[in-house]
Backbone as a printed PyTorch tensor [residue, N CA C, xyz], in Angstrom:
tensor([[[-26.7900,  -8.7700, -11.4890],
         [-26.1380,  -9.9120, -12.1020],
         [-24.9450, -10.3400, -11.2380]],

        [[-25.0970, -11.7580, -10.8410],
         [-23.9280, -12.4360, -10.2750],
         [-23.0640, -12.6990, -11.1150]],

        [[-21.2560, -12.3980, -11.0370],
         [-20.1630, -13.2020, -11.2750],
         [-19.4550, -13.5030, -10.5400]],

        [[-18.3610, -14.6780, -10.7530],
         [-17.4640, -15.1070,  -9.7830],
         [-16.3930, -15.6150, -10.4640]],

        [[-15.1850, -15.6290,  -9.9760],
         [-14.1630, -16.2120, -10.5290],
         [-13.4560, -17.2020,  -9.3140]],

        [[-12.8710, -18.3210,  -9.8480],
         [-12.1630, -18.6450,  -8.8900],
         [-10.7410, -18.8080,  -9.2430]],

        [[-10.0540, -19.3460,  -8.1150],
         [ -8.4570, -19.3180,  -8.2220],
         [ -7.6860, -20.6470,  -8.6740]],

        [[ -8.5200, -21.8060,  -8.9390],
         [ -8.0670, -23.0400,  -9.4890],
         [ -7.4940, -24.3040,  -8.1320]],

        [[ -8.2950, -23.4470,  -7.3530],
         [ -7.7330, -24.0340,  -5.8160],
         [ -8.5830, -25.4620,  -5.7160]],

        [[ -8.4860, -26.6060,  -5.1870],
         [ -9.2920, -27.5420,  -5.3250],
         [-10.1810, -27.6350,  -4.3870]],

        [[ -9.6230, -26.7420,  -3.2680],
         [-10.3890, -26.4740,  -2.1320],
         [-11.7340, -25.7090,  -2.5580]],

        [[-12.0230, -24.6350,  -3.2300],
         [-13.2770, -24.0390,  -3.8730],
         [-13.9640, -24.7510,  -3.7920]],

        [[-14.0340, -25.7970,  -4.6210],
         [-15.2310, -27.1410,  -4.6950],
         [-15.6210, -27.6070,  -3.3570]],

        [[-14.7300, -27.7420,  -2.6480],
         [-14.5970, -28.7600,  -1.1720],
         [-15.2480, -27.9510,  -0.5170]],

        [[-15.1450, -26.6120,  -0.4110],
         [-15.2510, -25.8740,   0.2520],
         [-16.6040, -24.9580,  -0.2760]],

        [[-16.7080, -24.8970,  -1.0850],
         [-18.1250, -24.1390,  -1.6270],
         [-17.9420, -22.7940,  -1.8010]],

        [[-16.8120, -22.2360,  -2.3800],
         [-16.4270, -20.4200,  -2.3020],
         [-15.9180, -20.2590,  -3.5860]],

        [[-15.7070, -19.1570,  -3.5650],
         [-15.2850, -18.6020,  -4.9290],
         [-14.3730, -17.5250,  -4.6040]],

        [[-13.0040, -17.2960,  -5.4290],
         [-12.0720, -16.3800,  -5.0550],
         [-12.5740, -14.9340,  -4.4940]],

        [[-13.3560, -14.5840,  -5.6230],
         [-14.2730, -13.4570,  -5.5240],
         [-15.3530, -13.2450,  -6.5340]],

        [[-16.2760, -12.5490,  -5.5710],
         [-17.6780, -12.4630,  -6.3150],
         [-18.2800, -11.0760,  -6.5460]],

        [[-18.8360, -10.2820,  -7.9210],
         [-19.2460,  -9.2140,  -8.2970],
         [-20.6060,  -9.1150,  -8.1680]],

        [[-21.5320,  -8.6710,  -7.3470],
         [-22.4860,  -8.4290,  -7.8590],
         [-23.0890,  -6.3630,  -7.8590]],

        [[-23.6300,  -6.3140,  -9.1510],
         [-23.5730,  -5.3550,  -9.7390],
         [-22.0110,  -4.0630,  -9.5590]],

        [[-21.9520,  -3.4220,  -8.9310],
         [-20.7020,  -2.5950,  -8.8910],
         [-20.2270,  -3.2450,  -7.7930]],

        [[-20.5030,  -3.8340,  -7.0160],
         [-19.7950,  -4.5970,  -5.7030],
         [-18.9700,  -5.6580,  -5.8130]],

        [[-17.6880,  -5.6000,  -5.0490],
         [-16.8220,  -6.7880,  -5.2930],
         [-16.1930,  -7.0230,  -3.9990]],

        [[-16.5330,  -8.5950,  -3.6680],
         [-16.0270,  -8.7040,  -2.8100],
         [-14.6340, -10.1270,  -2.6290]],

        [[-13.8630,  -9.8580,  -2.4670],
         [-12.6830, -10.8150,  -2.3830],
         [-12.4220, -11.5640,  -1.0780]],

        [[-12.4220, -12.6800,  -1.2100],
         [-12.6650, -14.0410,  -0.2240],
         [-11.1590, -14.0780,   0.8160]],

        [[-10.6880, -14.3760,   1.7490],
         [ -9.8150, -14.3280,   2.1580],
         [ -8.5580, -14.7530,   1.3380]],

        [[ -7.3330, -14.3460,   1.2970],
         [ -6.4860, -14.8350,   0.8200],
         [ -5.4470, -14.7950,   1.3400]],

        [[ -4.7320, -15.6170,   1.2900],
         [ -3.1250, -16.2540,   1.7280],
         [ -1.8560, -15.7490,   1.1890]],

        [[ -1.1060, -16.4490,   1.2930],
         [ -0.1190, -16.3360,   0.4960],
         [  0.8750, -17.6020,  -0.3760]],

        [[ -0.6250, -18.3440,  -0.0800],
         [ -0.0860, -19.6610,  -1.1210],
         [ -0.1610, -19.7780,  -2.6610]],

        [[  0.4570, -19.5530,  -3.3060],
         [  0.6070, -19.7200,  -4.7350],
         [  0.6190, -21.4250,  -5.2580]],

        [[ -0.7200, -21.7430,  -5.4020],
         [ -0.5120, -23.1190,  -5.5470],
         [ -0.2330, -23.9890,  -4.0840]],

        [[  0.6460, -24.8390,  -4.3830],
         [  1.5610, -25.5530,  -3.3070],
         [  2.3790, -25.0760,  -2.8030]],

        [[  2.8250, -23.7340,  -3.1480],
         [  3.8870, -23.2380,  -2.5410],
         [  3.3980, -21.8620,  -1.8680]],

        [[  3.8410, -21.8740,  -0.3210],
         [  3.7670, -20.7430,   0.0770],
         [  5.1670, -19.2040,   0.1020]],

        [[  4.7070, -18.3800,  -0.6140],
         [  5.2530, -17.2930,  -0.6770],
         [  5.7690, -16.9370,   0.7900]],

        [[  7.0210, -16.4740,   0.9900],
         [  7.3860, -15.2440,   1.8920],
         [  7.5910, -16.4950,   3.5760]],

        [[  7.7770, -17.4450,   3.2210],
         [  7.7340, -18.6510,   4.4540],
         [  8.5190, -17.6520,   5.9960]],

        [[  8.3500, -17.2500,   6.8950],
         [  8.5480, -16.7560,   8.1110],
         [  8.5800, -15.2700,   7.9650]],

        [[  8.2570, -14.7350,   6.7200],
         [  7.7780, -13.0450,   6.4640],
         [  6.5410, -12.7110,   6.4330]],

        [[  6.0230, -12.1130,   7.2840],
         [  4.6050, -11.5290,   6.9700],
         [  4.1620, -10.3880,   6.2870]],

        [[  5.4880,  -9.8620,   6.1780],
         [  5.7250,  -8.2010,   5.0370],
         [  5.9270,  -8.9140,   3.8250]],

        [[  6.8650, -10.2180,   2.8910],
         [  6.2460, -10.7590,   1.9160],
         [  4.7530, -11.3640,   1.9740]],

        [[  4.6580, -11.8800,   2.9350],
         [  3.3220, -12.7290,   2.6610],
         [  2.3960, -11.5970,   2.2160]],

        [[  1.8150, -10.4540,   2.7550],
         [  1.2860,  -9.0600,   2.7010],
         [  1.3500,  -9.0960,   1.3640]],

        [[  2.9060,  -8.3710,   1.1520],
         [  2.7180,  -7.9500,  -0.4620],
         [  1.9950,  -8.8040,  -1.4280]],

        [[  2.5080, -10.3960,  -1.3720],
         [  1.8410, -11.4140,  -2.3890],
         [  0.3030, -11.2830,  -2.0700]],

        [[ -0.1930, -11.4420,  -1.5370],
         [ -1.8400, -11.3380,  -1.3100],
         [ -2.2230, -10.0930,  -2.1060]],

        [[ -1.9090,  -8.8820,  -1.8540],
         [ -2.0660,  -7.9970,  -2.3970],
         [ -2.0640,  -7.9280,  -3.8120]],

        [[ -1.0360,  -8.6830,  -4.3730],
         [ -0.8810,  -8.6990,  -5.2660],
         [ -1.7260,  -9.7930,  -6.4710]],

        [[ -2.1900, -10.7400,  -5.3960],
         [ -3.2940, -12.0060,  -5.8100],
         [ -4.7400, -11.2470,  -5.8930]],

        [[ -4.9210, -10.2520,  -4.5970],
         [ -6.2900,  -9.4790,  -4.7440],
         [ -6.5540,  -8.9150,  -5.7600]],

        [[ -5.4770,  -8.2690,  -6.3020],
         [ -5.2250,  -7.2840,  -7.4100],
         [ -5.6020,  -7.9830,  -8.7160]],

        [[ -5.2970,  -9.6180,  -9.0470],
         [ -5.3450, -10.0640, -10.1330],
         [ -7.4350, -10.1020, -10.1120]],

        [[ -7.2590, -10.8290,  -9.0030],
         [ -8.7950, -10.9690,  -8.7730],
         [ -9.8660,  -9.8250,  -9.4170]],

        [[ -9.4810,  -8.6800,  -8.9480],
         [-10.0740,  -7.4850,  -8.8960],
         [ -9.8940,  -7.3390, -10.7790]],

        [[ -8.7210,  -7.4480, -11.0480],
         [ -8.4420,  -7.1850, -12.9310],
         [ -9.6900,  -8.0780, -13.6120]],

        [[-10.0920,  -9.1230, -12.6350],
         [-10.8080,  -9.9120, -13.8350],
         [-11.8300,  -9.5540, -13.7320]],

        [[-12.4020,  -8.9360, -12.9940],
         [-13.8970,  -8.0520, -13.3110],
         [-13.7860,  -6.4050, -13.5810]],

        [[-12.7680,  -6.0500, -14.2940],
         [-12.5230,  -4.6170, -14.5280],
         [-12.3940,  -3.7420, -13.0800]],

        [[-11.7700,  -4.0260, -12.4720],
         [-11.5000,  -3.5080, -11.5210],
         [-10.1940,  -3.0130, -11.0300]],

        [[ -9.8490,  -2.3250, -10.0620],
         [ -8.2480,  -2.0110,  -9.1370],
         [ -8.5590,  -1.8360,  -8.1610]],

        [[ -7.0170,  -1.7650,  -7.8170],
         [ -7.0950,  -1.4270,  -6.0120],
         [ -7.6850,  -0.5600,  -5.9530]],

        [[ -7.4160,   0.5020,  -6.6600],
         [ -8.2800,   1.8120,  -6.9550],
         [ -9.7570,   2.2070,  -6.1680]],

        [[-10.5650,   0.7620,  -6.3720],
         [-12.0850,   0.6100,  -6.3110],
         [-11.9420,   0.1400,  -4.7430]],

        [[-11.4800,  -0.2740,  -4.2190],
         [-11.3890,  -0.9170,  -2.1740],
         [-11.8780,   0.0120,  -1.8690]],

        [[-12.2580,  -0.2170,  -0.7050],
         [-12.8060,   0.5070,   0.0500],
         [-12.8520,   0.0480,   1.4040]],

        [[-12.3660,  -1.0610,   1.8390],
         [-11.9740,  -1.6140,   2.8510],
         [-10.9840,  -3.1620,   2.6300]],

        [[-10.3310,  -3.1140,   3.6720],
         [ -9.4460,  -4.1640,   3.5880],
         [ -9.6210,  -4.5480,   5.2160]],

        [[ -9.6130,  -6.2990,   5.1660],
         [ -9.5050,  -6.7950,   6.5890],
         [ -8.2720,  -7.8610,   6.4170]],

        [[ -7.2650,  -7.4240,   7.8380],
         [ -6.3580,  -8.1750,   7.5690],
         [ -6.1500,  -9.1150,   8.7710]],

        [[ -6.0060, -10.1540,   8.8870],
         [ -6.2830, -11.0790,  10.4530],
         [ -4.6650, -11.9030,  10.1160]],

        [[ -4.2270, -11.4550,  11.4550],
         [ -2.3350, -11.8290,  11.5410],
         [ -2.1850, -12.9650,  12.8060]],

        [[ -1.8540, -13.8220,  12.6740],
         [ -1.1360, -14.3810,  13.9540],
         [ -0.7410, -13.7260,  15.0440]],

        [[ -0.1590, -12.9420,  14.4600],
         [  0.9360, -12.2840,  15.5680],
         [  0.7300, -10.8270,  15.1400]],

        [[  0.2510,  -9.8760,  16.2360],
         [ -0.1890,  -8.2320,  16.0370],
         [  0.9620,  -7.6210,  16.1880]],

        [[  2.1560,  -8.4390,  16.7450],
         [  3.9830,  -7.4830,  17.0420],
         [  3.9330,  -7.1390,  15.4570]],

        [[  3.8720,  -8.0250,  14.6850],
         [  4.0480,  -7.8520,  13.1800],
         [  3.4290,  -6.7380,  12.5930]],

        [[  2.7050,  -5.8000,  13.4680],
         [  1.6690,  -5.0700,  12.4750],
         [  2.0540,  -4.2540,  11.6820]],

        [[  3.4030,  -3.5290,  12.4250],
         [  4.5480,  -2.6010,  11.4360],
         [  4.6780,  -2.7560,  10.0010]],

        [[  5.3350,  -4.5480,   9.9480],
         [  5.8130,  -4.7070,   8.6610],
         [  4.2890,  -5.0750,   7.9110]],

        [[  3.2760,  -5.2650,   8.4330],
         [  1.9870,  -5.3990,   7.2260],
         [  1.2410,  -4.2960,   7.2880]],

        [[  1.1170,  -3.0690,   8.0500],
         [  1.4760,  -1.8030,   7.8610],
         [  1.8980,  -1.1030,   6.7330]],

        [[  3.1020,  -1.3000,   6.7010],
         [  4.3010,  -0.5550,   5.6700],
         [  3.5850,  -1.2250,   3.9920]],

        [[  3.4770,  -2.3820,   4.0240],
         [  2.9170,  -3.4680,   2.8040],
         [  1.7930,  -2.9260,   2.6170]],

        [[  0.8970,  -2.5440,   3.4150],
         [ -0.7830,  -2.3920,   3.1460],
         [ -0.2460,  -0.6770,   2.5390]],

        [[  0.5580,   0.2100,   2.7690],
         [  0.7020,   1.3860,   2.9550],
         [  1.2730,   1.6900,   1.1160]],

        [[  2.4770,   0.4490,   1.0560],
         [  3.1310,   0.8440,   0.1170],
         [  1.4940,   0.3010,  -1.4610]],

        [[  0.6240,  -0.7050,  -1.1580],
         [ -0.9090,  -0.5920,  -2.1170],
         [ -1.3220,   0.5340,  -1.7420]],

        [[ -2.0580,   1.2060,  -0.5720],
         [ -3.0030,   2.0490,  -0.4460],
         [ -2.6940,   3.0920,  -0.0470]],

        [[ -1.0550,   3.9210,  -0.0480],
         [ -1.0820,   5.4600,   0.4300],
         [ -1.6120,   6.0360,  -0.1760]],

        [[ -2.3450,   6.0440,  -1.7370],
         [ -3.1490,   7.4490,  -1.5250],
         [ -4.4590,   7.0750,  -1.9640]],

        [[ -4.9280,   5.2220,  -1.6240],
         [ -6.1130,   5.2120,  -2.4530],
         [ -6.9410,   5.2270,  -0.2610]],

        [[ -6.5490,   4.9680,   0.4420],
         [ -6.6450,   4.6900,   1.8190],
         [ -8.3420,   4.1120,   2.5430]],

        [[ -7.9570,   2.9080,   1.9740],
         [ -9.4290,   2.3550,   2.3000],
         [ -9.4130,   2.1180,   3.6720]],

        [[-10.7440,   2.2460,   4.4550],
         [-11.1890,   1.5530,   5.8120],
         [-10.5470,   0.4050,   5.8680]],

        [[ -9.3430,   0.2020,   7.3350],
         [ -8.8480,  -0.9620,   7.0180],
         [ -9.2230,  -1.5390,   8.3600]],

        [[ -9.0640,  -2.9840,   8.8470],
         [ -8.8190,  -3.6320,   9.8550],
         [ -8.2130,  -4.5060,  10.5280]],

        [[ -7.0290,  -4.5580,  11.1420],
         [ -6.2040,  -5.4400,  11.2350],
         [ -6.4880,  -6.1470,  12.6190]],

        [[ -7.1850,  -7.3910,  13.1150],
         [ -6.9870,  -8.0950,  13.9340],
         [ -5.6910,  -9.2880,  14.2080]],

        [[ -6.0810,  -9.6580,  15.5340],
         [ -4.9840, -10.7260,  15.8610],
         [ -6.0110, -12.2560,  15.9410]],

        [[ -5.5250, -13.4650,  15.2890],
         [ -6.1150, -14.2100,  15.5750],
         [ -5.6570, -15.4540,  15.7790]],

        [[ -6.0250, -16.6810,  16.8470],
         [ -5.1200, -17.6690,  16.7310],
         [ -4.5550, -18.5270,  16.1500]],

        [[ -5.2390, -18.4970,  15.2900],
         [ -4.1940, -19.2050,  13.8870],
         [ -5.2450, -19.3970,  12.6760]],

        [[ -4.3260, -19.4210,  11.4020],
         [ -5.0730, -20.1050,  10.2810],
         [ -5.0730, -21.4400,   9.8510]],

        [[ -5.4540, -21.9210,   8.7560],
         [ -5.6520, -23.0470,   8.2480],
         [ -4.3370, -23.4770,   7.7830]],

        [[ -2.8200, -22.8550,   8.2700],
         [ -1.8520, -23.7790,   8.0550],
         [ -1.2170, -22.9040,   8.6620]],

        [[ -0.3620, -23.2740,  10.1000],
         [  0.5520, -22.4010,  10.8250],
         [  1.4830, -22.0240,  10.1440]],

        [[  2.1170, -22.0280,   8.9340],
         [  2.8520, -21.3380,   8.3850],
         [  2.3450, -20.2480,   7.6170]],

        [[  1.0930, -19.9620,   7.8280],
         [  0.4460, -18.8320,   7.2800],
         [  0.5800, -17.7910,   8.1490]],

        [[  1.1210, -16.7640,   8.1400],
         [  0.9540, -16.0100,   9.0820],
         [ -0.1190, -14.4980,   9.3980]],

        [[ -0.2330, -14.2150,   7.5540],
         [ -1.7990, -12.9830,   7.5200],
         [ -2.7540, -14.1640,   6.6260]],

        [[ -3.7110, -13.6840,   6.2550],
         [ -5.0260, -13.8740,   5.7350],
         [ -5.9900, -12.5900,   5.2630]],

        [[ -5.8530, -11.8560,   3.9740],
         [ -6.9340, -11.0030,   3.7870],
         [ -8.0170, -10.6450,   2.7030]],

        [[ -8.8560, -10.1010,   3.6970],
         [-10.2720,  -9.7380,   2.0470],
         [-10.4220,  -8.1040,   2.0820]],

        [[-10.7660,  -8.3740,   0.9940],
         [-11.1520,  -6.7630,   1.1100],
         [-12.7440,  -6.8580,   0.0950]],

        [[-13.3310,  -5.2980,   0.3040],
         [-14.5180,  -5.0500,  -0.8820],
         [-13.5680,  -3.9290,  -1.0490]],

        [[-14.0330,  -4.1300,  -2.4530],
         [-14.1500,  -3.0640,  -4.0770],
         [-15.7030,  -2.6380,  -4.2820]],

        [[-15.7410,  -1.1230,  -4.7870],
         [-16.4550,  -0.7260,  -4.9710],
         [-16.4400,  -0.4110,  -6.1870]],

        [[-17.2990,  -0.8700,  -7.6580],
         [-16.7860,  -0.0760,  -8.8400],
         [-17.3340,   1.5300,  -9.1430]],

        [[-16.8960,   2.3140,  -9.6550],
         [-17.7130,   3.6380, -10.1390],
         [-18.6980,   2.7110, -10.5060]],

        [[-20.5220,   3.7190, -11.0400],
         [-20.8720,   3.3290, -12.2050],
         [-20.8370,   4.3560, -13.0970]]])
């Protein structure tokens, strides 16, 4: 059984995605930002921007009975790899003891240069 939720973004439609999608114990979460709406969180921090995503994945993950708990990998794609410390420390202070497969690339930019990470991760549920 397919579910999906989305984030109220208008882009979804435009774009054809869904925040994140469950099928059977599998969950997978679509890239995410650190835009709240119109407003971007953490503007020249990539250790806020980090935390807020995390914290957006997290809601995602609640609406199909889920937690961080259930990850099992996280991919994180940064502008800038000098930064990796402070999204490091952010990914560390969610996952020190749940410690999913992670991946942090460098890439040349996102869909608004003031973005500076972008991440998805999969959840795995028990059954």
């Amino acid at each position: 059984m397919r579910q999906q939720v989305g984030s109220g973004s208008p882009w979804e439609d435009i774009v054809g995605y869904s925040r994140a999608v469950k099928v059977g114990n599998l969950i997978e979460v679509a890239g995410t930002t650190a835009m709240d709406g119109d407003i971007l969180v953490g503007r020249g921090d990539v250790y806020q921007q980090t935390k807020f995503i995390f914290t957006k994945i997290e809601k995602a993950l609640l609406h199909f009975g889920a937690s961080l708990n259930d990850v099992v990998r996280t991919r994180m794609y940064v502008t800038n790899i000098a930064g990796w410390e402070e999204v490091g420390k952010a990914h560390g202070e969610f996952f020190a003891t749940i410690k999913p497969a992670a991946t942090m690339v460098e890439v040349a930019r996102l869909i608004d240069d003031e973005l500076l990470i972008e991440i998805e991760v999969t959840a795995i549920m028990s059954l």
